[in-house]
C-alpha positions in Angstrom: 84.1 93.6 75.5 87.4 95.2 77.2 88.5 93.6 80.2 88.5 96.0 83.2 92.7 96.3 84.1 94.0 94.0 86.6 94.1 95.4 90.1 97.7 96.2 90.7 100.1 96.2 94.3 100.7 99.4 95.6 103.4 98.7 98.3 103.2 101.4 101.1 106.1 99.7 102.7 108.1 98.9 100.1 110.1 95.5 99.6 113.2 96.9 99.5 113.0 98.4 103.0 112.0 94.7 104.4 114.8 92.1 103.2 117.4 92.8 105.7 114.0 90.8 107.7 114.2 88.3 105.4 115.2 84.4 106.9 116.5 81.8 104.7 113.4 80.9 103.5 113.1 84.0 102.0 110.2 85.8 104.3 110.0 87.5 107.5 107.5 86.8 110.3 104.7 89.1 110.1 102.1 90.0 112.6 98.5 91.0 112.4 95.0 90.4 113.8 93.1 87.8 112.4 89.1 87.8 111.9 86.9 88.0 113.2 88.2 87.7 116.6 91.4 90.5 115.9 93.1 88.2 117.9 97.0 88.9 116.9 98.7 86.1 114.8 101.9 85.4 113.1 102.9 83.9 109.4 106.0 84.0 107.5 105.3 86.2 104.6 107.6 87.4 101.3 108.2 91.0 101.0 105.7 90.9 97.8 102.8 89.8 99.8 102.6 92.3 103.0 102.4 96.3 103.0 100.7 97.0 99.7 96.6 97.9 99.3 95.5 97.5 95.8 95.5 101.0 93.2 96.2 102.6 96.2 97.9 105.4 94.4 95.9 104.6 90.9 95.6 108.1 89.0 91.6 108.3 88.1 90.3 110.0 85.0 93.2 109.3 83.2 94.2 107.1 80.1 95.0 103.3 80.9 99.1 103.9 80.0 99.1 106.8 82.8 96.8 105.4 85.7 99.6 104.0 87.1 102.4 106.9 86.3 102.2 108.1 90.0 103.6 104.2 91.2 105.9 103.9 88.4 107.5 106.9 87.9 107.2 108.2 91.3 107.6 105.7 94.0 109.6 104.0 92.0 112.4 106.6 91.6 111.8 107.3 95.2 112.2 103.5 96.7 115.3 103.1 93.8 117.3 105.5 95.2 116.6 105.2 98.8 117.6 101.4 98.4 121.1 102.7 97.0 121.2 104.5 100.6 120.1 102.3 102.8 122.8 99.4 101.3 125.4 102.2 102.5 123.9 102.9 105.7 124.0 99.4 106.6 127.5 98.8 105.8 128.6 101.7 108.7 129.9 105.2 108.9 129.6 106.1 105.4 130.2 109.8 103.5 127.1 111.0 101.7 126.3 113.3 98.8 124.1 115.8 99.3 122.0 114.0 96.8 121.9 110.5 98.4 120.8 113.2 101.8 117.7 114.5 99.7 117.2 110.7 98.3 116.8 109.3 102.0 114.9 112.0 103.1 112.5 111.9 100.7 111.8 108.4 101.6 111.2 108.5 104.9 108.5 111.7 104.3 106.9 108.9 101.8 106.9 106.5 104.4 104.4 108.9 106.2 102.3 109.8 104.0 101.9 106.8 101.6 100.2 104.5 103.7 96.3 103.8 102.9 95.1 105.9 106.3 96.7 109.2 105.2 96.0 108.8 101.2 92.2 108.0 102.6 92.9 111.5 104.8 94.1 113.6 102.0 91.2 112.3 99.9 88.3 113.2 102.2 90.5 116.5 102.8 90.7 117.6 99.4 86.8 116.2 98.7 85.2 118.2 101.6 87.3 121.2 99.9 85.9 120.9 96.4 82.5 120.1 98.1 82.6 123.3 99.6 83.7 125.8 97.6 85.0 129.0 99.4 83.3 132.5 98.7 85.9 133.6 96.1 85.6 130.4 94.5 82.1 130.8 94.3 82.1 134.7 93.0 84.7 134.0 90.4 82.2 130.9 88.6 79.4 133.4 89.2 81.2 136.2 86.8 81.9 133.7 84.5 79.4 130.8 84.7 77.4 130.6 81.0 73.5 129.9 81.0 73.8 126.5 80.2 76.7 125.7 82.6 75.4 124.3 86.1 74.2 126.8 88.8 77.1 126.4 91.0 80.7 125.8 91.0 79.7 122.1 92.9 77.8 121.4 89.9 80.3 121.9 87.4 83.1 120.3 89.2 80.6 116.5 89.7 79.6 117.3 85.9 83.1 117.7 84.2 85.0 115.9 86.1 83.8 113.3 88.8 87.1 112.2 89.7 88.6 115.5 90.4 89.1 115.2 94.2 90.6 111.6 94.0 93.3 112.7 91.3 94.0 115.9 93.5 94.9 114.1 96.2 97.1 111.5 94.9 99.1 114.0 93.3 99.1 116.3 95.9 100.8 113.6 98.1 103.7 113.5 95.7 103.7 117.4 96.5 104.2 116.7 100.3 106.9 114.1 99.9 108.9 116.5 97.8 108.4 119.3 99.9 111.7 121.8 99.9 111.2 123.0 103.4 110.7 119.7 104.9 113.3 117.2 102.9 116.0 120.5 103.7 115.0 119.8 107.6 115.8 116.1 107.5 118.9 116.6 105.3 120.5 119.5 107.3 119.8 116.5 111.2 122.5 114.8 112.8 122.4 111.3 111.3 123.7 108.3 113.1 123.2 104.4 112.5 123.1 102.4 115.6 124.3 99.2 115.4 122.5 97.0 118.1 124.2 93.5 117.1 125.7 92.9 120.3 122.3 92.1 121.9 120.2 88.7 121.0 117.0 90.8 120.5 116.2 91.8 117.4 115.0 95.6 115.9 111.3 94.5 114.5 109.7 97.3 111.8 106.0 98.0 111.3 103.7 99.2 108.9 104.1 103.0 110.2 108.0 102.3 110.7 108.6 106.5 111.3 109.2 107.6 114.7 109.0 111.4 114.3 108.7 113.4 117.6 106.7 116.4 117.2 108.5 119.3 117.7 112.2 118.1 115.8 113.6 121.4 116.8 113.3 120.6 120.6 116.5 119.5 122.3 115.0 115.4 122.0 113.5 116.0 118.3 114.7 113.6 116.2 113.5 111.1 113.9 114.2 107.3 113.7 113.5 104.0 111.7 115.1 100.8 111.8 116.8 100.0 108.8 117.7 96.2 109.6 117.2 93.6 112.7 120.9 95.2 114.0 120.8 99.0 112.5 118.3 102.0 114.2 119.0 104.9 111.6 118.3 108.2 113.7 118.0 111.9 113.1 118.2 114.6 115.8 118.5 118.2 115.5 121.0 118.5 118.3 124.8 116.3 118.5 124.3 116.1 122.3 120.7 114.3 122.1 122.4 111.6 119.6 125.4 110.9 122.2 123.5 110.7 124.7 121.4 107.7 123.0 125.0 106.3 122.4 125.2 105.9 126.1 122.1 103.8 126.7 122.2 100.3 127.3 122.0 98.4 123.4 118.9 96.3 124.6 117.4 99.2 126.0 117.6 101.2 122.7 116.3 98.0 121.2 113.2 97.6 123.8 112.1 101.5 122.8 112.8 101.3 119.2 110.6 98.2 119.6 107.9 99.4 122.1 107.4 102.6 119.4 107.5 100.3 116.3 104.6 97.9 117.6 102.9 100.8 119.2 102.6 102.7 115.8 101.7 99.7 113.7 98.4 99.7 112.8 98.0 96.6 110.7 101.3 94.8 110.9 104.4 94.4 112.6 107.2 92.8 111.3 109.9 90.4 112.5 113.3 88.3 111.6 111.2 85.0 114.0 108.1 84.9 116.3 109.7 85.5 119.2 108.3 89.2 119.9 104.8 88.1 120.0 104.2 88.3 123.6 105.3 92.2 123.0 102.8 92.5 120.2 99.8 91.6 121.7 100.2 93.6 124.5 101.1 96.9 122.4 100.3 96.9 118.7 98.3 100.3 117.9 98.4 101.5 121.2 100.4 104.5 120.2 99.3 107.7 118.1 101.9 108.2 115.3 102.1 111.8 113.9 99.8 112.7 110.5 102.3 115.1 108.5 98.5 115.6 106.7 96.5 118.9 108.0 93.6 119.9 106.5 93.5 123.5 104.9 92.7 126.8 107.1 89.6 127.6 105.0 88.2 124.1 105.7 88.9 123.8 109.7 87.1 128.1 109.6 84.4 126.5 107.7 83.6 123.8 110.9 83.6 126.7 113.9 
């Protein structure tokens, strides 16, 4: 009898993006809630064992050499060349292509949409969709259906191929994160690296590490993520907005980048030490991060 494959790691925050974090025992201090109590709790943690859900992105309905195709080939490319990026971001003012632009620009959309909540959103999204055909839909199987096809579109589609709506989604994700109209909007922002060394307290990351206001065109839009304990990578649509952030106060750019990074997290928060877990517990989840993920017109008309 075949063995059923082994469940694989599907990092949503990929290990690349958390080893600046890393002490000299080779982990960084992560925090979550623990159950049953959800009181919030801190371990050291490698990179390999933190930000992944298993076959999160595992392609169903497929052959066993492709189910995986989507990690592989995908975010692999993805988190290979942002890495190349973020090692020159870090090192200051740097010259970069156009390329390297659309490489780190890509990766932070993925960092958005990647994560289990909004691959479980696009799922139920494009599920409810194929559950409920529209009336063209349903028209153009009706000219065509054959006598001993099922009576409706619904039918055929849970007859022929179960796993439709769960292979739909996944690579429609891979749609969004290469979307023209959104990596040229990233790629055409101000960017600046912050370097916030000169304070003690350190930039912490989450699990939703994307600060994205929501309107980027407004005279504050921008978009920010820390890229090491002592580097805030930011965006912004206008010059002005970015000097004026120069002017702050270091540890105040450091005690906002932090309050947004714990307020977005939703499972974990990350850390070089344990030292922000005062902060933690009084703000992880508290904020609302912005879904890139909206569900079709024709579904939303079908709810009035």
């Amino acid at each position: 009898m075949t063995k059923p494959p082994k469940p694989q790691k599907h990092h949503y925050i990929p290990q690349f993006y958390l080893r600046p974090w890393l002490g000299e025992d080779h982990k960084l201090e992560e925090f979550g809630r623990v159950p049953p109590s959800g009181q919030i709790r801190s371990r050291r943690r490698g990179p390999e064992s933190t930000g992944f859900e298993y076959n999160l992105y595992t392609m169903p309905g497929v052959t066993d050499d492709t189910k995986q195709n989507i990690e592989r080939e995908f975010y692999g490319v993805v988190d290979r060349t942002a890495a190349a990026v973020r090692d020159k971001l870090l090192t200051g003012p740097v010259a970069l292509s156009p390329q390297e632009r659309y490489d780190w620009s890509r990766f932070l959309v993925s960092l958005c949409i990647r994560n289990p909540d909004e691959m479980a959103r696009m799922k139920a999204i494009v599920e409810k969709f194929t559950a409920s055909p529209d009336r063209k839909m349903r028209e153009m199987y009706a000219s065509i259906r054959q006598d001993w096809q099922p009576d409706d579109v619904e039918g055929l589609l849970a007859a022929t191929f179960p796993e439709a709506p769960e292979l739909s989604a996944v690579m429609a994700s891979t749609s969004m994160i290469t979307n023209h109209v959104a990596l040229t909007g990233i790629m055409h922002l101000q960017w600046r690296v912050f370097d916030t060394s000169r304070v003690r307290r350190k930039l912490v990351t989450c699990d939703r590490p994307v600060v994205m206001t929501g309107g980027i065109a407004r005279e504050n839009g921008h978009i920010a993520i820390p890229i090491s304990p002592d580097k805030l990578f930011v965006a912004t649509m206008y010059p002005a907005f970015a000097e004026w952030l120069g002017r702050w106060p270091t540890g105040r750019l450091v005690r906002e980048s932090n309050a947004a990074q714990i307020g977005q997290a939703r499972k974990y928060v990350y850390a070089v030490d344990d030292s922000p877990i005062a902060e933690v517990r009084r703000g992880m989840s508290r904020r609302e991060y912005m879904s890139l993920i909206n569900e079709p017109r024709s579904i939303l008309a079908r709810k009035a």
